[in-house]
C-alpha positions in Angstrom: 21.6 43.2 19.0 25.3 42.4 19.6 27.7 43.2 17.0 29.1 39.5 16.3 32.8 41.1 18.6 34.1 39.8 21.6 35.0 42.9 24.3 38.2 40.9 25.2 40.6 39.1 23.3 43.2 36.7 25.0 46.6 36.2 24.5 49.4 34.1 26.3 52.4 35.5 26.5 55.8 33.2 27.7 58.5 34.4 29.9 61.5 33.2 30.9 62.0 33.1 35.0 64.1 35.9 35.3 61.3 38.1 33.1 59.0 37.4 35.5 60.2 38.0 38.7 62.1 41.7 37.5 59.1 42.7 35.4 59.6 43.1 31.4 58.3 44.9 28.6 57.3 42.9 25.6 55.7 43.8 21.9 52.5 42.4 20.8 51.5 42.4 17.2 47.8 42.5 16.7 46.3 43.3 13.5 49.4 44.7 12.1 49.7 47.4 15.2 52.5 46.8 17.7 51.4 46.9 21.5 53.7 47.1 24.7 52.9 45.1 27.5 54.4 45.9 30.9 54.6 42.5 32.8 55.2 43.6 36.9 57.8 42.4 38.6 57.1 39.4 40.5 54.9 38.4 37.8 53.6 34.2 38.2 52.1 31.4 36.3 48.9 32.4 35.4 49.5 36.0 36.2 46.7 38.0 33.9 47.7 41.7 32.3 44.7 43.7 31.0 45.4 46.0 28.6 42.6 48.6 28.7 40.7 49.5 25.5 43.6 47.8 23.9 41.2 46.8 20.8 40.2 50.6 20.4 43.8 51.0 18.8 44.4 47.5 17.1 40.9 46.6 15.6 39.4 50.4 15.9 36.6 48.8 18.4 36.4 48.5 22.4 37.2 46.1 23.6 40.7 45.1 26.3 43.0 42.5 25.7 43.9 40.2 28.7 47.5 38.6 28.7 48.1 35.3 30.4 51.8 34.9 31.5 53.3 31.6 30.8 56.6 31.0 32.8 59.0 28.6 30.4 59.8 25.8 32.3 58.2 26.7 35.2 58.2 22.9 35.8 62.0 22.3 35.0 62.4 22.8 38.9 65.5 23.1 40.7 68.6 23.9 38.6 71.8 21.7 39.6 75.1 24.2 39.9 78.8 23.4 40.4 81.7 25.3 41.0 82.1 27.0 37.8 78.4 28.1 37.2 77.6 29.0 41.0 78.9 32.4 40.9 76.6 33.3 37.8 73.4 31.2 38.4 73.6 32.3 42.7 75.4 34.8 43.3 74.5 37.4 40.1 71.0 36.3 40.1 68.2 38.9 39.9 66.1 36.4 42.0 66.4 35.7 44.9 68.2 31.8 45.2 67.8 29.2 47.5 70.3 26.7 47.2 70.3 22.9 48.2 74.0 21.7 49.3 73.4 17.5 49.4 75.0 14.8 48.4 73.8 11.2 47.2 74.3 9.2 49.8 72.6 11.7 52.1 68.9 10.2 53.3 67.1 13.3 54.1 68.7 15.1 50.9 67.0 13.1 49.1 63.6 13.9 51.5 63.6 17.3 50.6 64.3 17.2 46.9 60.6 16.4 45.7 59.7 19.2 48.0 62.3 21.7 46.2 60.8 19.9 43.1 57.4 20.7 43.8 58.0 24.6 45.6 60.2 25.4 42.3 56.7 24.9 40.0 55.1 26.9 42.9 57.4 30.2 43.0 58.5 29.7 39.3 59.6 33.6 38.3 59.9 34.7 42.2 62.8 32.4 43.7 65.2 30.2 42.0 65.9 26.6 43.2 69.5 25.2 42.9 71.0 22.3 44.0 74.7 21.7 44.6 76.3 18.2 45.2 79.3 18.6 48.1 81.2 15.3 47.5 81.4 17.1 43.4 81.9 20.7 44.5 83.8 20.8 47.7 85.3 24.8 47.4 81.1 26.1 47.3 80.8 23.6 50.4 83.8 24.7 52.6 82.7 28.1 51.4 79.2 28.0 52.8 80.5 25.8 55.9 78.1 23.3 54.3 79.3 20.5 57.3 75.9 19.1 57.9 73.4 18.2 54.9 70.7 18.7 53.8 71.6 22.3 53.8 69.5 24.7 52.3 71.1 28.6 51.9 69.1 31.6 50.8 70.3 34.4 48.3 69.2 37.6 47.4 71.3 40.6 45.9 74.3 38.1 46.1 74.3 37.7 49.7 73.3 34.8 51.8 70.3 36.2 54.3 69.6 33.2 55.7 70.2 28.9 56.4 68.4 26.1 57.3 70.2 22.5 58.2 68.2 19.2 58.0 65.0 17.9 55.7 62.4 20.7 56.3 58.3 19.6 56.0 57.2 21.2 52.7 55.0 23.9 54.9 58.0 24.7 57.3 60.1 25.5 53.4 57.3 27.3 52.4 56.6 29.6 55.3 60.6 30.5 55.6 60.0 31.1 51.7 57.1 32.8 52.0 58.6 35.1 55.3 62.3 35.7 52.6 60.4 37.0 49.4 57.8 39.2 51.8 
């Protein structure tokens, strides 16, 4: 006969981008006992931590309790930057960046931006999507020899590791994405 207790208990548990992709620690409070959770780095949407016999120390029965991680915004998509927040949203990211130069009058920058839309749901807490308009911004531009658009420039530790000029196909974004975070 069963004893009327579930052996798992679920939880969802948001985290901001950043969170995710570095790994975190986080409290839980279950029946007036304090658990910490040790999200991984690289940690996505849907990502599930199990906590062990987790219930043996909260409810004084066995039982683990499975964490769902929830990334905040993971559909806010890509992040438009200017001169004065580039350095701190690109540059000093713990993620690794791609970054979108374009401007509005540009047809193929406006190809690829659903696609950046789209991929930045996708890889929400391992890459962050930016977007930077040239005609707005021109010292990023001439800084990143941004002379053709769309341009997209990748980011990790601060330093660009690699380019791609002209409206990729969503698979040829992904596989150069996929190939960057390894």
């Amino acid at each position: 006969m069963g004893t009327g207790f579930d052996s798992e208990v679920r939880y969802e548990m948001s985290l901001s981008p950043e969170e995710a992709g570095s790994g975190t620690k986080k409290l839980l409070n279950r029946q007036g006992k304090k658990l910490e959770v040790t999200i991984p780095p690289g940690s996505g949407e849907g990502t599930v931590v199990k906590l062990t016999n987790a219930l043996l120390v909260t409810d004084g029965r066995p039982g683990d309790i499975l964490i769902a991680v929830r990334i905040k915004d993971a559909g806010a998509g890509v992040l438009e930057v200017d001169e004065s927040s580039f350095e701190r949203e690109v540059i000093h990211s713990s993620l690794p960046v791609v970054v979108d130069f374009w401007a509005s009058w540009c047809g193929p920058c406006r190809m690829i931006s659903p696609i950046m839309e789209k991929l930045s749901g996708r890889y929400a807490g391992r890459l962050k999507f930016c977007k930077i308009n040239v005609d707005e911004n021109p010292a990023p531009a001439a800084r990143y020899d941004a002379m053709s658009i769309p341009l997209l420039v990748f980011f990790k530790g601060g330093e660009e590791i690699d380019r791609s000029v002209g409206a990729l196909p969503e698979g040829a974004l992904q596989q150069k994405i996929d190939s960057i975070l390894g």
